[in-house]
C-alpha positions as CSV (number, residue, x, y, z in Angstrom):
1,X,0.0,0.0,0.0
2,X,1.0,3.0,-1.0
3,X,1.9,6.1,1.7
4,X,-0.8,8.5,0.6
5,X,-2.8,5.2,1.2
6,X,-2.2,4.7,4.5
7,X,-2.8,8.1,4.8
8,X,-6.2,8.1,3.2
9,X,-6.8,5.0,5.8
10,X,-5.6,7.3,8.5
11,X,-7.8,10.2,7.8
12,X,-10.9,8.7,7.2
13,X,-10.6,6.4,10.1
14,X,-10.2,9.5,12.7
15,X,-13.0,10.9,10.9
16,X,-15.1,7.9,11.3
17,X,-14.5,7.2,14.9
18,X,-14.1,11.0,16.6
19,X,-18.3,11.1,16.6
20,X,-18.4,8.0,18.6
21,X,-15.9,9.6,21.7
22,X,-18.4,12.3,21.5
23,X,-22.0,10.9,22.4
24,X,-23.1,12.2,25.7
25,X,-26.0,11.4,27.2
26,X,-28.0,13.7,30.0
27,X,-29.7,11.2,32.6
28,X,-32.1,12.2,35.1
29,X,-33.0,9.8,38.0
30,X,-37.4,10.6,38.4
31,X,-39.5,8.9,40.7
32,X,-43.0,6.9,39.3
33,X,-44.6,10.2,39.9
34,X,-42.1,12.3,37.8
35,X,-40.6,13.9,40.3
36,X,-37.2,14.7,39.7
37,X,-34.7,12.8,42.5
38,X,-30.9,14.8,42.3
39,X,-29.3,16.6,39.6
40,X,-28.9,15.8,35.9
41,X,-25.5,14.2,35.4
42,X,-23.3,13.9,32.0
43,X,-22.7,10.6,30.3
44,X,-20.3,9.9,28.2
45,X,-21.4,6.4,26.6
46,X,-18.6,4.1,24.8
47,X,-19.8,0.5,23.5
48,X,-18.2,-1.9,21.6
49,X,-21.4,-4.0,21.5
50,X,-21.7,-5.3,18.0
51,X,-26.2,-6.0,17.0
52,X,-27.0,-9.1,15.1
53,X,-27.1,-6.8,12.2
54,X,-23.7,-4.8,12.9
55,X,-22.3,-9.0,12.7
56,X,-24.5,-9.6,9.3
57,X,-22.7,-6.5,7.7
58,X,-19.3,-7.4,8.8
59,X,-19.8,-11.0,7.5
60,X,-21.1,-10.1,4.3
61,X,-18.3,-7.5,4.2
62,X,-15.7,-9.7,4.9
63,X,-17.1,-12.6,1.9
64,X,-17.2,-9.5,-0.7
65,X,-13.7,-8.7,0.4
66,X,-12.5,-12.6,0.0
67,X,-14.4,-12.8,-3.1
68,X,-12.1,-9.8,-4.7
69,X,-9.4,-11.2,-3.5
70,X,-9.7,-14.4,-4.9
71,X,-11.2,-13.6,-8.6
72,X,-7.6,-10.8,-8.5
73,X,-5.3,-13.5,-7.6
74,X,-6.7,-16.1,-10.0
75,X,-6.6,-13.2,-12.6
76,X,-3.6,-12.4,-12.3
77,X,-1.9,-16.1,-12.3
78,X,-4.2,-16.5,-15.8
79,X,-2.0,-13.4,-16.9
80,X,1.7,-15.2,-15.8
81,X,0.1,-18.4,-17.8
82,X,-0.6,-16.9,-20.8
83,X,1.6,-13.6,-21.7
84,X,0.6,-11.6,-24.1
85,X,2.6,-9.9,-27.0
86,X,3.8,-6.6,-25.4
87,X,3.8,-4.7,-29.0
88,X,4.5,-4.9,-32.2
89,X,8.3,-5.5,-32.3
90,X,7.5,-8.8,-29.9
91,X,5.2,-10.5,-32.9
92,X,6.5,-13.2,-35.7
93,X,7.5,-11.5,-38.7
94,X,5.0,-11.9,-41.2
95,X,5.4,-14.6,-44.1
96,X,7.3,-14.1,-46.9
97,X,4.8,-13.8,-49.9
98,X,4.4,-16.8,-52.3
99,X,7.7,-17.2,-54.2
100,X,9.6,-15.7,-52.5
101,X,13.2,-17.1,-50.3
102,X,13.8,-16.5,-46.8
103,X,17.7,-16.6,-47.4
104,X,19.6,-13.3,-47.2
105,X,20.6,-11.8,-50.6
106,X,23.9,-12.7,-52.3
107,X,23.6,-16.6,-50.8
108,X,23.1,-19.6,-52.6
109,X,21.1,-22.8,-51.8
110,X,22.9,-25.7,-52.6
C-alpha cells in the first residue's frame, strides 16, 4: 500500500471514529410520579457491542472482500500463464509472400 494510502486510511478512520468519543447522554433519575430525584448528570457512553445486524454486515463485508481477492489472484496467475505480446516488435515476422526465399541476398542454396 502505498503512503498516501495509508494516509487516506488514516484520515478517514479518525474521521469515522471522533463522533463515537463524543456521544453524551444527559440522565435524570425521576421517581414513578415524575418527580425529579438529584441533579442531571453527563454521560459519556462508549460501546463496543456489536447487534446481530452490525455482525451480518461485517460478515457479508468480509465474503465480498475474500471474493475480490480471490477472482484478482486467479486473474492475475491467468496473466503469468498466458503472456501476451507486449507490441508490435515482440510478434512473428510476417510470411514471406508466395515465391519468395527467406535466405539473405547474395547466398546460394545448394
Amino acid at each position: 500500500m502505498t503512503r498516501r494510502g495509508w494516509v487516506l486510511f488514516g484520515a478517514l478512520s479518525v474521521i469515522w471514529g471522533v463522533p463515537y468519543l463524543l456521544i453524551k447522554i444527559a440522565v435524570t433519575v425521576r421517581t414513578p410520579d415524575g418527580l425529579k430525584l438529584g441533579r442531571s448528570m453527563q454521560l459519556t457512553v462508549r460501546s463496543t457491542a456489536l447487534g446481530t445486524i452490525g455482525v451480518v454486515i461485517t460478515i457479508v463485508a468480509g465474503c465480498v472482500l475474500a471474493l475480490a481477492l480471490l477472482v484478482r489472484f486467479t486473474r492475475r496467475m491467468r496473466g503469468r500463464n498466458h503472456p501476451e505480446p507486449k507490441g508490435p516488435d515482440s510478434a512473428s515476422p510476417p510470411a514471406p509472400p508466395d515465391g519468395a526465399t527467406t535466405e539473405p541476398a547474395g547466398s546460394t542454396a545448394s
